[in-house]
C-alpha positions in Angstrom: 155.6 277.1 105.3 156.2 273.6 106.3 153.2 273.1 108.2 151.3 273.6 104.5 150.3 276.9 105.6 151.9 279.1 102.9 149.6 281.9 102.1 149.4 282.4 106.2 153.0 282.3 105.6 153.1 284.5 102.9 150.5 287.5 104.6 152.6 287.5 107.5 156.0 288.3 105.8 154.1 290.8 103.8 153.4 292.5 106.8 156.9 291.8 108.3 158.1 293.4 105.1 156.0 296.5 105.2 157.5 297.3 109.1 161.0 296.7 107.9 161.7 297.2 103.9 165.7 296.4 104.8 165.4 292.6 106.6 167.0 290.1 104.4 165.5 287.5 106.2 161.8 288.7 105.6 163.0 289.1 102.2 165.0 285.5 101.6 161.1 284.2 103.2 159.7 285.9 100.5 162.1 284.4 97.9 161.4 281.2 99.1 157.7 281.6 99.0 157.8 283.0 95.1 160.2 279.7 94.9 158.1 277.0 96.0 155.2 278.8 93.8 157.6 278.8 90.8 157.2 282.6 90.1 160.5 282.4 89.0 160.6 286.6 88.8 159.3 287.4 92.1 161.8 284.8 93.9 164.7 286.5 91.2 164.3 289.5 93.2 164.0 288.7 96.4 167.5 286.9 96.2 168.7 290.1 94.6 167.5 292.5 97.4 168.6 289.8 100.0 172.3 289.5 98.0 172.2 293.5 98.0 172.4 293.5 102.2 174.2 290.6 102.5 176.7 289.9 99.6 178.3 287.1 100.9 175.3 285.0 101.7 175.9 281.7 100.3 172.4 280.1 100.5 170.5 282.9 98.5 173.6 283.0 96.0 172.7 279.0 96.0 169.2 280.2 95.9 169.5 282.4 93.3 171.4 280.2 90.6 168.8 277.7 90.9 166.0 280.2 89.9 168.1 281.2 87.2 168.5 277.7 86.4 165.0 277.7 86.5 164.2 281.1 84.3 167.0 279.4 81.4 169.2 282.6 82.5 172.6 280.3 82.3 175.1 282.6 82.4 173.9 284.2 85.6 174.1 280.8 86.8 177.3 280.1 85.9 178.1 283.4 87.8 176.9 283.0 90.6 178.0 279.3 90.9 181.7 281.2 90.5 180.8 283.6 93.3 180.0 281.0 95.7 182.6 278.3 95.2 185.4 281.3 95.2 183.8 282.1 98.7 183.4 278.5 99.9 185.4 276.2 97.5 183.6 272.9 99.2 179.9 274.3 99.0 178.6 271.0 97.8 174.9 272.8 96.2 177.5 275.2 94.4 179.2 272.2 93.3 175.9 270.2 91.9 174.9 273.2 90.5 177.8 273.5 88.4 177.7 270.0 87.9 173.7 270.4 85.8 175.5 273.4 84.2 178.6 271.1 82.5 175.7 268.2 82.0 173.7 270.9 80.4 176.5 271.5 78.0 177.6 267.8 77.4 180.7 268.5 79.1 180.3 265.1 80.9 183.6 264.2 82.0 183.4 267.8 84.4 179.8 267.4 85.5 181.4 264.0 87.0 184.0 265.4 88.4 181.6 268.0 89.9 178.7 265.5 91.1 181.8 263.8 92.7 183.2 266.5 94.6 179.9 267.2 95.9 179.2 263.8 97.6 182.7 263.4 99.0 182.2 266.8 100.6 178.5 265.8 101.7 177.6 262.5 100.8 173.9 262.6 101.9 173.0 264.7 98.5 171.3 262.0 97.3 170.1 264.1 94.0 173.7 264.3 93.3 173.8 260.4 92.9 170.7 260.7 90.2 172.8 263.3 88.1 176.0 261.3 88.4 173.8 258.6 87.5 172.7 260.0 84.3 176.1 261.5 83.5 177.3 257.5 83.5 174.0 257.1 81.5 174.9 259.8 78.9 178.7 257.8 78.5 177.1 254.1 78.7 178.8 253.1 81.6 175.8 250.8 83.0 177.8 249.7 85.7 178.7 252.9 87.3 175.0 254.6 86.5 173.9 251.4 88.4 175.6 252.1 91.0 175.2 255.6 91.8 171.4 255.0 91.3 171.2 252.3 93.8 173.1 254.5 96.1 170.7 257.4 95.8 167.6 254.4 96.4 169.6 253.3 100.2 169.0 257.0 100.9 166.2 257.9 99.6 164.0 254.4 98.8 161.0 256.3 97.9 162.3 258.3 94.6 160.1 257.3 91.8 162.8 259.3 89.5 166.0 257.0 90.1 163.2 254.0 90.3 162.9 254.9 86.3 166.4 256.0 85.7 167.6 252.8 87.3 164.6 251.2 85.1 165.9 252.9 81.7 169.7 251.6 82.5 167.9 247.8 82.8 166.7 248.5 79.6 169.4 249.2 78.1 170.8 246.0 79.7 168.5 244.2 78.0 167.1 243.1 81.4 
């Protein structure tokens, strides 16, 4: 799948698939295929067929919410952001995800607190800079959007997103 070859990718769990109906990895493939190809439905259940052999599997859980994220199903989100923080209270995906859920809602104050938690427990998630970013945005506190927008651009220089977040908080600087 990495090499660009997904169809190849695709026929060959297909047939993985057809020789064992019960692999969850074959089956988390799958999800990940219908992912990448934004068939939102396809990728829904996978996840669900993977999560119904392995119930505690914290990446398709992680998986999952984003597709429902994804498909506007929020409260199956929120569910399954519950579900895999109660499992690993540190998961720092589970924690951005809950963090876009508060944002979503314009609970700012807890999507910061949830961005946060997330990059002191891995602070390489440099998407989680961009949202805290834009939560600081959302309050107008240029300062602190600045900064958490040049911290995502010393990890990840080549982000044309933060590049125009960082852009809109000039703007608002007057600069």
């Amino acid at each position: 799948m990495e090499m660009g070859k997904i169809d190849d990718f695709h026929r060959m769990m297909t047939m993985a698939l057809a020789e064992d109906p019960g692999n969850p990895g074959v089956r988390r493939a799958l999800g990940l295929i219908y992912m990448d190809a934004e068939k939102w439905n396809a990728a829904q259940r996978e996840f669900e067929e993977v999560l119904g052999l392995l119930p505690g599997d914290v990446s398709t859980r992680i998986d999952l919410m984003y597709v429902h994220s994804r498909m506007g199903i929020l409260n199956m989100t929120k569910e399954h952001v519950k579900e895999a923080l109660s499992m690993y209270p540190q998961n720092p995906e589970a924690l951005q995800t809950m963090g876009n859920q508060y944002f979503k809602k314009g609970r700012i104050e807890e999507a910061l607190a949830s961005y946060q938690t997330a990059m002191n427990t891995n602070p390489n998630l440099f998407f989680s800079y961009n949202n805290l970013g834009l939560a600081y945005l959302q309050k107008m506190d240029m300062v602190k959007a600045v900064e958490a927008f040049e911290a995502e651009l010393r990890q990840n220089p080549e982000s044309y997103g933060v590049r125009f977040n960082l852009a809109r908080v000039y703007e608002t600087q007057g600069r």
